[in-house]
PDB file of the backbone (N, CA, C, O) and the ligand in Angstrom, with CONECT records:
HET     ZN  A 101       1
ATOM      1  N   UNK A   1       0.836  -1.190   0.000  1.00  0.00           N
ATOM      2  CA  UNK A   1       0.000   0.000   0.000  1.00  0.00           C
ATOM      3  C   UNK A   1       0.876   1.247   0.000  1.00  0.00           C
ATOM      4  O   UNK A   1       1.718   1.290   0.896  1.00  0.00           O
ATOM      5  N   UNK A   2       0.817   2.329  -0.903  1.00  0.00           N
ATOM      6  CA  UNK A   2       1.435   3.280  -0.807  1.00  0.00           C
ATOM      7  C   UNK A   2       0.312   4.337  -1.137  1.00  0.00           C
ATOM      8  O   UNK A   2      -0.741   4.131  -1.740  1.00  0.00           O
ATOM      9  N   UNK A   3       0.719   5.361  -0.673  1.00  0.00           N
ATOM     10  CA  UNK A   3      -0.229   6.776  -0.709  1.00  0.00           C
ATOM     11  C   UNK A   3      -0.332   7.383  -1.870  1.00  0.00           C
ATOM     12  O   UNK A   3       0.740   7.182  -2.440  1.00  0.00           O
ATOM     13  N   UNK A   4      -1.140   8.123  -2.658  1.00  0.00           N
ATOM     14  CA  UNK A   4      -1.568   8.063  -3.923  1.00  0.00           C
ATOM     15  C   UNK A   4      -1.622  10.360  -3.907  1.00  0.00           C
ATOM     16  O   UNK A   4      -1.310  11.200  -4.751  1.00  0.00           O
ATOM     17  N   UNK A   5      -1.991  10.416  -2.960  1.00  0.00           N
ATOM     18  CA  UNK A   5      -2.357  12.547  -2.633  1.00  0.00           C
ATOM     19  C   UNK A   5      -2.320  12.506  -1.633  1.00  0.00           C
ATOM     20  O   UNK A   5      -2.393  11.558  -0.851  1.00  0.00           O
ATOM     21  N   UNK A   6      -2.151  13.982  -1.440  1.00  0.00           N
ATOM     22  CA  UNK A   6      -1.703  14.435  -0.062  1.00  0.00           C
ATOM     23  C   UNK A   6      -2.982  14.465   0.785  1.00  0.00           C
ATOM     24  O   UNK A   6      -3.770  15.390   0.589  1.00  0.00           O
ATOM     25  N   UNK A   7      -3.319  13.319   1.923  1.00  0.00           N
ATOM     26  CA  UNK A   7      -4.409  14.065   2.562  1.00  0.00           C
ATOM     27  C   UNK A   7      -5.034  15.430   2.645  1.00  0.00           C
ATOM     28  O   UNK A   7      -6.227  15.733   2.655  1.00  0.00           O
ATOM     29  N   UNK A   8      -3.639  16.409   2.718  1.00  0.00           N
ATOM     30  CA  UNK A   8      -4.154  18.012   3.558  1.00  0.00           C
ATOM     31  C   UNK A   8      -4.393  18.499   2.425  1.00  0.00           C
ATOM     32  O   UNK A   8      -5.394  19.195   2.596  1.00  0.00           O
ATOM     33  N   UNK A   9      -3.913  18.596   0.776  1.00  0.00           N
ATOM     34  CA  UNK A   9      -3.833  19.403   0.183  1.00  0.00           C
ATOM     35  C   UNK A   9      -4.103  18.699  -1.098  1.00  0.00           C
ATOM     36  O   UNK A   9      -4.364  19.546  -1.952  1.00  0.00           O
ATOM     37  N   UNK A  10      -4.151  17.330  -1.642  1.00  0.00           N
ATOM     38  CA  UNK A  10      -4.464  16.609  -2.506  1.00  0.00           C
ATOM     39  C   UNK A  10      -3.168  17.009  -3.893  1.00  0.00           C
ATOM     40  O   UNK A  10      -3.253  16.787  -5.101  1.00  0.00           O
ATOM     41  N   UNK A  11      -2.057  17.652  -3.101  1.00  0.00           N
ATOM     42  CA  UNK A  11      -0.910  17.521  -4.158  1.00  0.00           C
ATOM     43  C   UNK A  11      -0.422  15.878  -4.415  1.00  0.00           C
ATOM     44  O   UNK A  11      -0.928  14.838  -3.992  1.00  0.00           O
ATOM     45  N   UNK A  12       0.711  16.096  -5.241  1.00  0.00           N
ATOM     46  CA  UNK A  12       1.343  15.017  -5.982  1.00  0.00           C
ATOM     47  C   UNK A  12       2.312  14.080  -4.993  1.00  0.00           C
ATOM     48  O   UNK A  12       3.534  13.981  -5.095  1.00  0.00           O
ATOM     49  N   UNK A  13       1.834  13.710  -4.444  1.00  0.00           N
ATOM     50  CA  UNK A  13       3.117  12.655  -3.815  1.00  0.00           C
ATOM     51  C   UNK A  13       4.327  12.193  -4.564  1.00  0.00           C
ATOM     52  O   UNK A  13       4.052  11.470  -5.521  1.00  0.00           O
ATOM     53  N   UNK A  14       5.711  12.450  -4.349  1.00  0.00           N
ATOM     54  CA  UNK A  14       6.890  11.900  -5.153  1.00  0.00           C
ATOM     55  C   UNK A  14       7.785  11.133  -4.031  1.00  0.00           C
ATOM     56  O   UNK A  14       8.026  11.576  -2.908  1.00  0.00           O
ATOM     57  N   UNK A  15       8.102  10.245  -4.413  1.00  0.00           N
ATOM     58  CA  UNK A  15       9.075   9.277  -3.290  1.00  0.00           C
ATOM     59  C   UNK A  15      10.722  10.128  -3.193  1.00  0.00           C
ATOM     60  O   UNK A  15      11.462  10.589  -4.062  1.00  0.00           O
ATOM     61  N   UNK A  16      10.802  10.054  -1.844  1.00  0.00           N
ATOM     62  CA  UNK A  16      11.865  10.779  -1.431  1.00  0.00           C
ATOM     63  C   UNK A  16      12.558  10.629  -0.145  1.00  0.00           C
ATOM     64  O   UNK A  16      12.409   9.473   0.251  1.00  0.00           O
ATOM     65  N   UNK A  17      13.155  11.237   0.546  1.00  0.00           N
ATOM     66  CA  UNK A  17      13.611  11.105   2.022  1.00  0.00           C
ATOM     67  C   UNK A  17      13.149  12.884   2.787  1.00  0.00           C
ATOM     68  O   UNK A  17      13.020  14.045   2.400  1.00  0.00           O
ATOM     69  N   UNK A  18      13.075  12.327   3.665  1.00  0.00           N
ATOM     70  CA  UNK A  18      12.708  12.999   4.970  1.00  0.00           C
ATOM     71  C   UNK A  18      13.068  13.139   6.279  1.00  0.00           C
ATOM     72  O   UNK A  18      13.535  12.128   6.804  1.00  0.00           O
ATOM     73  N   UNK A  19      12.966  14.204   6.999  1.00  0.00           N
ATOM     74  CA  UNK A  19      13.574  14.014   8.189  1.00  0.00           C
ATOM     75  C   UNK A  19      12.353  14.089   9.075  1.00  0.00           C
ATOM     76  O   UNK A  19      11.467  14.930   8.922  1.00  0.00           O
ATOM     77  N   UNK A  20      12.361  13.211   9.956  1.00  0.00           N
ATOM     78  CA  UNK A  20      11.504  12.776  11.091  1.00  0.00           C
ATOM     79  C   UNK A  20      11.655  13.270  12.532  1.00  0.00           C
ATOM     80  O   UNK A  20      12.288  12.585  13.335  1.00  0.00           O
ATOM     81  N   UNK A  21      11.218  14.179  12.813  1.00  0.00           N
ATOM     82  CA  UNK A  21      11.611  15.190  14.365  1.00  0.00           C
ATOM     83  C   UNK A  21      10.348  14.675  14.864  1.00  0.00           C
ATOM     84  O   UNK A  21       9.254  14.737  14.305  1.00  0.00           O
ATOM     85  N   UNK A  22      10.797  13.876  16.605  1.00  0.00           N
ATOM     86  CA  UNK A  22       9.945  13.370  17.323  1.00  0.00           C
ATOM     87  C   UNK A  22      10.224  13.962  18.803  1.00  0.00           C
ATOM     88  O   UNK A  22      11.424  14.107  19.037  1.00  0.00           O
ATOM     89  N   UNK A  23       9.402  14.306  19.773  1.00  0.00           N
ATOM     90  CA  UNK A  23       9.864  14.316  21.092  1.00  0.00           C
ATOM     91  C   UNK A  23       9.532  13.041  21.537  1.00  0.00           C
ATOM     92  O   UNK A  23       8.483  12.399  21.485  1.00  0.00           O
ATOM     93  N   UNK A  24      11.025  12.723  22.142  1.00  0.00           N
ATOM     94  CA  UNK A  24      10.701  11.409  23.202  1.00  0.00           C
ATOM     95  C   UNK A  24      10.893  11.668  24.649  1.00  0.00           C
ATOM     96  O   UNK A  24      12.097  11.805  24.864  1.00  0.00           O
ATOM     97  N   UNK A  25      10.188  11.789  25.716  1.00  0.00           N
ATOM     98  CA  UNK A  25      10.327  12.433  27.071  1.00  0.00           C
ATOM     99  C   UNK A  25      10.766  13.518  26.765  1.00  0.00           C
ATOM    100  O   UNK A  25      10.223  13.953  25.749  1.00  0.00           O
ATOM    101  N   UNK A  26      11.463  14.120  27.160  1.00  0.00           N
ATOM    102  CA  UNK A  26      12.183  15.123  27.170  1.00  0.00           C
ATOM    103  C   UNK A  26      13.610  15.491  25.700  1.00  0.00           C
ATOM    104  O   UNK A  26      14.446  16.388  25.595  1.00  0.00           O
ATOM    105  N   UNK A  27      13.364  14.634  25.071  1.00  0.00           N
ATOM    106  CA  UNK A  27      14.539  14.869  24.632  1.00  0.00           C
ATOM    107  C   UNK A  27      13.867  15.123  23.015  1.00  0.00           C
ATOM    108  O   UNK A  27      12.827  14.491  22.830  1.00  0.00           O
ATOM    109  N   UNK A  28      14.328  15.939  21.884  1.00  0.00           N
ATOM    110  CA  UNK A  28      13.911  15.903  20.634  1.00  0.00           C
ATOM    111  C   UNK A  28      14.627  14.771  19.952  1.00  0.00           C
ATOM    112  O   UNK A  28      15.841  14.970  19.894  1.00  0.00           O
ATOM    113  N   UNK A  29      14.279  13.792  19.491  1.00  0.00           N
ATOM    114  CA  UNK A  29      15.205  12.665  18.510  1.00  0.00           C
ATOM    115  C   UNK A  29      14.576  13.045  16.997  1.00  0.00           C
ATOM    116  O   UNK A  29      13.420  13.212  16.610  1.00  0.00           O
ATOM    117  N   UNK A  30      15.882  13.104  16.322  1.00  0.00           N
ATOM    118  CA  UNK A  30      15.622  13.466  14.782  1.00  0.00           C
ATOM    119  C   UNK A  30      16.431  12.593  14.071  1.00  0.00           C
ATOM    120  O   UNK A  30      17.626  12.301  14.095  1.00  0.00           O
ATOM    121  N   UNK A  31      15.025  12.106  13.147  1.00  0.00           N
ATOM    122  CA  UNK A  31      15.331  10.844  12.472  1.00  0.00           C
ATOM    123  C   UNK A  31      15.884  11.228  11.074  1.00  0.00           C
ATOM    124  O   UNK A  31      14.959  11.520  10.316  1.00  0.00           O
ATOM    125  N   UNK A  32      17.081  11.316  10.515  1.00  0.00           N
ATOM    126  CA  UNK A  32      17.546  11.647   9.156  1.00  0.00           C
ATOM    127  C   UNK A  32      16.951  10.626   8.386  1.00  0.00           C
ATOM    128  O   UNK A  32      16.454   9.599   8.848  1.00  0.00           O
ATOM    129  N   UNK A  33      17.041  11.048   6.794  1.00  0.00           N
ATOM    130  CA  UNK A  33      16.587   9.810   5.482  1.00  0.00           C
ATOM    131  C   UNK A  33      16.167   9.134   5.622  1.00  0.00           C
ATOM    132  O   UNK A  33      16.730   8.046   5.504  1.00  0.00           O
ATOM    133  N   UNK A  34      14.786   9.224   6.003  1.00  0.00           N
ATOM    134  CA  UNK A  34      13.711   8.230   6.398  1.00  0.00           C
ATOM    135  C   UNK A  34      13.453   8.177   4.974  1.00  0.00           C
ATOM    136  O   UNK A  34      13.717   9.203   4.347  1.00  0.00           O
ATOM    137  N   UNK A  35      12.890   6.967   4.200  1.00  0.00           N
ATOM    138  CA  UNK A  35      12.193   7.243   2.796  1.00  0.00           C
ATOM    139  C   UNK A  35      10.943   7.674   2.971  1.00  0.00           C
ATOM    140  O   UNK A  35      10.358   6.823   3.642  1.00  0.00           O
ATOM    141  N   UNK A  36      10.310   8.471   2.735  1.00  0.00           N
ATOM    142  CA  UNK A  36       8.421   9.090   2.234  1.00  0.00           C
ATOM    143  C   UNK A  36       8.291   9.359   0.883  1.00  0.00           C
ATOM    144  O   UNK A  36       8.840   9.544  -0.203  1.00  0.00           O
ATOM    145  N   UNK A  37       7.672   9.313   1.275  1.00  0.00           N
ATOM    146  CA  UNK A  37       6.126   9.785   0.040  1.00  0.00           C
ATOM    147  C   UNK A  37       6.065  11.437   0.440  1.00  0.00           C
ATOM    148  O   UNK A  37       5.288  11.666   1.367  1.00  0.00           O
ATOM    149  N   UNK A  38       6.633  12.397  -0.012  1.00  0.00           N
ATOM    150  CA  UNK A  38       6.837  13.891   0.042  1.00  0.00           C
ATOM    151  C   UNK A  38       5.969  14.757  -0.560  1.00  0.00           C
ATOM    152  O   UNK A  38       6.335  15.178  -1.658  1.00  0.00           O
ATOM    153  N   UNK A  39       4.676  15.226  -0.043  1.00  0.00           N
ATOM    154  CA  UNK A  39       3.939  16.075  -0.995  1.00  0.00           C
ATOM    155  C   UNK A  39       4.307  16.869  -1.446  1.00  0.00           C
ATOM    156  O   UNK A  39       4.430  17.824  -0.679  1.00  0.00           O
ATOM    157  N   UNK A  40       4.856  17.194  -3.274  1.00  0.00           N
ATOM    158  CA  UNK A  40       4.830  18.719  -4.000  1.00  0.00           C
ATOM    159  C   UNK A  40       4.457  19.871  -4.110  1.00  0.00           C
ATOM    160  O   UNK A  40       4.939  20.750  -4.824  1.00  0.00           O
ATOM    161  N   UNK A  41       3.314  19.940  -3.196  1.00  0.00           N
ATOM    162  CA  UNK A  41       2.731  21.227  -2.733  1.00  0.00           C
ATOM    163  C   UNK A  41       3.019  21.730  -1.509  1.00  0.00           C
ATOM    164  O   UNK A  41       3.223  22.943  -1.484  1.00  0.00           O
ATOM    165  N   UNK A  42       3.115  20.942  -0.148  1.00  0.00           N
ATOM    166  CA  UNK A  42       3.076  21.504   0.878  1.00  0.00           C
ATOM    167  C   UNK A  42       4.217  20.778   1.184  1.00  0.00           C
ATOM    168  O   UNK A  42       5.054  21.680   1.193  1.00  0.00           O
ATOM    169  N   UNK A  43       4.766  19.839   1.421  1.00  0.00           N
ATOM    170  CA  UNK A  43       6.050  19.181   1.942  1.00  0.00           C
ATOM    171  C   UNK A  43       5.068  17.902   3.235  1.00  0.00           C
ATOM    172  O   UNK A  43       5.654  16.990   3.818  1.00  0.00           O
ATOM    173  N   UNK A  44       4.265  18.062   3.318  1.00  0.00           N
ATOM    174  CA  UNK A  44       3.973  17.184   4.001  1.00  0.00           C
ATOM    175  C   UNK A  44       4.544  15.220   3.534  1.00  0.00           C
ATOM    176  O   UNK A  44       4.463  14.622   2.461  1.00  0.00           O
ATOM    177  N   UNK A  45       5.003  14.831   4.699  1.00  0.00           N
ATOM    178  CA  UNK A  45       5.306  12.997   4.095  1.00  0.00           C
ATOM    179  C   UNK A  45       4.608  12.059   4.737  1.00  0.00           C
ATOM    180  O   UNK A  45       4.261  12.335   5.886  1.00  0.00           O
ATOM    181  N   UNK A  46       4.341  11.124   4.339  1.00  0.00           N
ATOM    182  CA  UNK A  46       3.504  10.126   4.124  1.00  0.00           C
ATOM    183  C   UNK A  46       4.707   9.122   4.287  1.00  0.00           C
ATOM    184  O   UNK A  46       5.847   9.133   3.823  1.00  0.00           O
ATOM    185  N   UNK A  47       4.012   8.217   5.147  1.00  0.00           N
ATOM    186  CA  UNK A  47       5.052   6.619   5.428  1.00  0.00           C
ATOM    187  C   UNK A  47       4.560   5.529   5.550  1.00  0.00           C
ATOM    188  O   UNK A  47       3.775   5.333   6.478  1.00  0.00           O
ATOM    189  N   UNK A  48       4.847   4.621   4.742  1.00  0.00           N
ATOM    190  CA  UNK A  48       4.617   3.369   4.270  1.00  0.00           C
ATOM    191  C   UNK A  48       4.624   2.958   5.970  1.00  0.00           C
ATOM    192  O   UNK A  48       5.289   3.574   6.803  1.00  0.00           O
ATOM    193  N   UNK A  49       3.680   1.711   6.294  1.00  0.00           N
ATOM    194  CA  UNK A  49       3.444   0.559   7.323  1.00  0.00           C
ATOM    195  C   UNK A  49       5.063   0.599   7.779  1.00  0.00           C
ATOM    196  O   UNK A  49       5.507   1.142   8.791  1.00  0.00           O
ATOM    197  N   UNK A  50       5.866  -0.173   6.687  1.00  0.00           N
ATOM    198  CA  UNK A  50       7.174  -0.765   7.564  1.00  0.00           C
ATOM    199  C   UNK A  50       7.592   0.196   7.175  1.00  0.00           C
ATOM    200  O   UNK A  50       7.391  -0.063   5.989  1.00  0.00           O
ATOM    201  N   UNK A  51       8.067   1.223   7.152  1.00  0.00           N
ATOM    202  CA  UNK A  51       9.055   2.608   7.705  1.00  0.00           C
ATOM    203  C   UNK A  51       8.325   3.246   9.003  1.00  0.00           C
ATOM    204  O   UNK A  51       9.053   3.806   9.822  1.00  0.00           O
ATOM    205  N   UNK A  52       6.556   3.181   9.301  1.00  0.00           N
ATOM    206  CA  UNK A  52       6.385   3.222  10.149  1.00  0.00           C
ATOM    207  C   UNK A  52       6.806   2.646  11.343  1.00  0.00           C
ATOM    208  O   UNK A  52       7.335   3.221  12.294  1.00  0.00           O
ATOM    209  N   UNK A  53       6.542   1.513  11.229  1.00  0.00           N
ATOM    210  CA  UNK A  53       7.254   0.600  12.037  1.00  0.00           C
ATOM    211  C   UNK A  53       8.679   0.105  12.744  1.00  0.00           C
ATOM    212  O   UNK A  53       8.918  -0.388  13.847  1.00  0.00           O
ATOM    213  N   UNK A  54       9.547   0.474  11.565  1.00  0.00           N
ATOM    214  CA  UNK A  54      10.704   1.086  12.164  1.00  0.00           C
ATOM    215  C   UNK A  54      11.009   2.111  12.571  1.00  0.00           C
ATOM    216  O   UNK A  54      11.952   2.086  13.361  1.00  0.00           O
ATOM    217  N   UNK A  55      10.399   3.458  12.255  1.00  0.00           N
ATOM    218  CA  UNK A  55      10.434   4.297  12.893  1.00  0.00           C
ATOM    219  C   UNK A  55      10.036   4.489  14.502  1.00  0.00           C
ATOM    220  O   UNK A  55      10.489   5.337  15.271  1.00  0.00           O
ATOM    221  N   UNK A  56       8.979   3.369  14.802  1.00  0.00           N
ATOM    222  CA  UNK A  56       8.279   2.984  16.527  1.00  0.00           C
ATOM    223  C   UNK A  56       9.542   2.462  16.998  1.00  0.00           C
ATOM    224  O   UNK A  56      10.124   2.915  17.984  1.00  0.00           O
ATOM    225  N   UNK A  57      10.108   1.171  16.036  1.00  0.00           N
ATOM    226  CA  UNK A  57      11.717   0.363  16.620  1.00  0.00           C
ATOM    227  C   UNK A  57      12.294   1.169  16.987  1.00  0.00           C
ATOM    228  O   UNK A  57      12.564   0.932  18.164  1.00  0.00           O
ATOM    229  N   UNK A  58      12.996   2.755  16.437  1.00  0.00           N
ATOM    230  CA  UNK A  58      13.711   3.243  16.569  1.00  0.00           C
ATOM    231  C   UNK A  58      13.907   4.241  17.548  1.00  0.00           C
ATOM    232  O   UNK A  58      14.939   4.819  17.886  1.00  0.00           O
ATOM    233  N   UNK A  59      11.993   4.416  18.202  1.00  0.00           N
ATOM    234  CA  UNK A  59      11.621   5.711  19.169  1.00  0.00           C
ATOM    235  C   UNK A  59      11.914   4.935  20.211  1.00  0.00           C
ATOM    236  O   UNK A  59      12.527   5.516  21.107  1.00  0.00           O
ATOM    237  N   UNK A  60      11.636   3.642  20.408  1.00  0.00           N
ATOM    238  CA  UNK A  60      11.613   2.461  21.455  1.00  0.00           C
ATOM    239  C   UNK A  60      13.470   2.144  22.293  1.00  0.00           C
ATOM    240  O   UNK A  60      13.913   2.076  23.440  1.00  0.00           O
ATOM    241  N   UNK A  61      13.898   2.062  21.215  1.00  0.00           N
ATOM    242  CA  UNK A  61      14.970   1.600  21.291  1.00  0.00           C
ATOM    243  C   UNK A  61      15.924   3.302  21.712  1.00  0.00           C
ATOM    244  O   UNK A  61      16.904   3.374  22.453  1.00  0.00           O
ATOM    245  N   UNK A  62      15.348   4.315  21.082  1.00  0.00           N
ATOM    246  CA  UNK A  62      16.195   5.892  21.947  1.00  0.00           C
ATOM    247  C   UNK A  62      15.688   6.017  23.056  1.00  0.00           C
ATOM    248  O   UNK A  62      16.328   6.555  23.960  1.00  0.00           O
ATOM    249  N   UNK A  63      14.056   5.415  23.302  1.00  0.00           N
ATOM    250  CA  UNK A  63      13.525   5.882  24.857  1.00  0.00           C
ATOM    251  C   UNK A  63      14.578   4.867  25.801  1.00  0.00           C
ATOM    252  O   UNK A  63      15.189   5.257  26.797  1.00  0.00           O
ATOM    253  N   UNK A  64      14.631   3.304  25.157  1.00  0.00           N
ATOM    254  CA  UNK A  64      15.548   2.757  26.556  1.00  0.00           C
ATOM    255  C   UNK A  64      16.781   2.938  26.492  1.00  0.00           C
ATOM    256  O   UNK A  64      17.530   2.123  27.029  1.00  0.00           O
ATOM    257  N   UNK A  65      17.184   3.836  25.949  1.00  0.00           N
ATOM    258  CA  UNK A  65      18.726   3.957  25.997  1.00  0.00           C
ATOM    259  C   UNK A  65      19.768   3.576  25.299  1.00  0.00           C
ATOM    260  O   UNK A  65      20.957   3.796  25.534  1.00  0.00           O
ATOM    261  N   UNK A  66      19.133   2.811  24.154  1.00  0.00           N
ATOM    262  CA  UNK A  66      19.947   1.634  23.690  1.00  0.00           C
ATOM    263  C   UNK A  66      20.395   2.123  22.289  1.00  0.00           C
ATOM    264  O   UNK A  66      20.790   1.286  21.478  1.00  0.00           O
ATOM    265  N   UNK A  67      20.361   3.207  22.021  1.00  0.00           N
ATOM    266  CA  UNK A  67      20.428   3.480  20.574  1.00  0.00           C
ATOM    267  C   UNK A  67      21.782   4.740  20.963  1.00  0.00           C
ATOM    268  O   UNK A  67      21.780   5.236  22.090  1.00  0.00           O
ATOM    269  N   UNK A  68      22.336   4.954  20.441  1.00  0.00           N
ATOM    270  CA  UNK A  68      23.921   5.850  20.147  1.00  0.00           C
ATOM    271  C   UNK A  68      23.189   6.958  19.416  1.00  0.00           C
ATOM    272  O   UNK A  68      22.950   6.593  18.265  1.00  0.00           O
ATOM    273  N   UNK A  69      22.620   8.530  19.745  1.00  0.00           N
ATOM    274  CA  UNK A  69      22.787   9.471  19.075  1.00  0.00           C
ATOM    275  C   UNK A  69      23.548  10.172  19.113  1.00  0.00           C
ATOM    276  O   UNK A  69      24.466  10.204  19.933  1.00  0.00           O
ATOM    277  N   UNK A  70      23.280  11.142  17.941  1.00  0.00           N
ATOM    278  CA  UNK A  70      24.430  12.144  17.992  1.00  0.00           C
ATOM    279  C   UNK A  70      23.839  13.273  18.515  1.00  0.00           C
ATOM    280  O   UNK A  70      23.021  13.690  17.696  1.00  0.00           O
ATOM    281  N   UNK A  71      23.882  14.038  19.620  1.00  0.00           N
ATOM    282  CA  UNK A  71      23.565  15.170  20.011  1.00  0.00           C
ATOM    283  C   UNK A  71      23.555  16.283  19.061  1.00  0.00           C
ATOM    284  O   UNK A  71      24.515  16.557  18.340  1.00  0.00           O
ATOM    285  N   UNK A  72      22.278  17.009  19.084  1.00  0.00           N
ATOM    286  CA  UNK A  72      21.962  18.275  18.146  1.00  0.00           C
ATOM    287  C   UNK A  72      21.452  19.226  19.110  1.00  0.00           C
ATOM    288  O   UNK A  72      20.778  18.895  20.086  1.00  0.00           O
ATOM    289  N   UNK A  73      21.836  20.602  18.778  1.00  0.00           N
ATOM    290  CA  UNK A  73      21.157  21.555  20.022  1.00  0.00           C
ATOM    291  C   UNK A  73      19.671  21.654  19.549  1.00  0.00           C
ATOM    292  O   UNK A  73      19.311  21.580  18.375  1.00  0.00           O
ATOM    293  N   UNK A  74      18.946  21.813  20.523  1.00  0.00           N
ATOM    294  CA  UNK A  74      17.153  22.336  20.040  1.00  0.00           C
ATOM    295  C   UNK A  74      16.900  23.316  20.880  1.00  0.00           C
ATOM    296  O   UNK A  74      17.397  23.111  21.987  1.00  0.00           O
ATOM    297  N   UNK A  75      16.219  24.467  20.764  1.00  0.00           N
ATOM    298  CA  UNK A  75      15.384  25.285  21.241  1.00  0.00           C
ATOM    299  C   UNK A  75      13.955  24.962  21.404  1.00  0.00           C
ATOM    300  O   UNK A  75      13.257  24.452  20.528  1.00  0.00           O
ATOM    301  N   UNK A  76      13.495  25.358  22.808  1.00  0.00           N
ATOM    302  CA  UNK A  76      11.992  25.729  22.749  1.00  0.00           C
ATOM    303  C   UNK A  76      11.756  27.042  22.809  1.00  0.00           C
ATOM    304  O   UNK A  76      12.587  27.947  22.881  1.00  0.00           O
ATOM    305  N   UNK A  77      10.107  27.143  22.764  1.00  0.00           N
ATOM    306  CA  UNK A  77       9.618  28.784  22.515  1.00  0.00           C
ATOM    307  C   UNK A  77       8.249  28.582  22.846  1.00  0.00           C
ATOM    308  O   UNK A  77       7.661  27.573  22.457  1.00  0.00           O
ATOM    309  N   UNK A  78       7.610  29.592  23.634  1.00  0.00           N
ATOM    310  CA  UNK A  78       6.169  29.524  23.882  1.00  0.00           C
ATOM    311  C   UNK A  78       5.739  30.764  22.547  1.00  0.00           C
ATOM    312  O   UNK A  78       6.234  31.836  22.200  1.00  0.00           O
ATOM    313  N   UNK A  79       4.424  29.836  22.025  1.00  0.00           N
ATOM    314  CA  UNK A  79       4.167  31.296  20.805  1.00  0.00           C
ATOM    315  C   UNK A  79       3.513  32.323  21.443  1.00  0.00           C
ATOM    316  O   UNK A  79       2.437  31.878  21.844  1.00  0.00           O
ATOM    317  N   UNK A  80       3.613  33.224  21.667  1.00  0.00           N
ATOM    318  CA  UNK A  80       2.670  34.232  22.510  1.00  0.00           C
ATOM    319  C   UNK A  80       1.407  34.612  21.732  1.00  0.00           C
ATOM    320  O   UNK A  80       1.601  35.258  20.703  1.00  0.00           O
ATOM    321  N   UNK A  81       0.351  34.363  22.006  1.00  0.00           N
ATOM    322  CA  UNK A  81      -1.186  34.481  21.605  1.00  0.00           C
ATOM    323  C   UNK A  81      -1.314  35.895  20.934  1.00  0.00           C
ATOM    324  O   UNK A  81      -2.404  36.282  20.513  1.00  0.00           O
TER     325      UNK A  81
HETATM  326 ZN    ZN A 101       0.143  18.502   0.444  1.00  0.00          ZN2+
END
């Protein structure tokens, strides 16, 4: 099964890579060259079952500790209303 339009915007889906920014507890983990499905209009990506799925392996495996990242600085920000 692969994705055919963009849910949000019904652009062109083209196969590509992506980067995957997740918070896990406290910490931001960012997933480089994930493969997606990249919408042409808005940038939104779309992920196949098993890239999903490894992507859960991979949140699983940074929450217990067991995975080697490479530290990146992140900022937070409250948006003011
Ligand atoms: Zn779109």
């Amino acid at each position: 099964m692969k994705p055919r339009k963009c849910g949000l915007c019904k652009g062109r889906l083209q196969k590509g890579k992506t980067e995957f920014t997740v918070k896990v507890e406290k910490t931001i983990l960012s997933i480089k060259d994930v493969p997606a499905y990249v919408c042409q209009e808005c940038g939104e990506a779309y992920f196949t079952p098993r890239i999903s799925r490894k992507i859960d392996k991979v949140m699983k495996e940074f929450h217990e500790g067991r995975l080697l990242a490479y530290p990146i600085a992140a900022g937070e920000i409250r948006l003011e209303a």
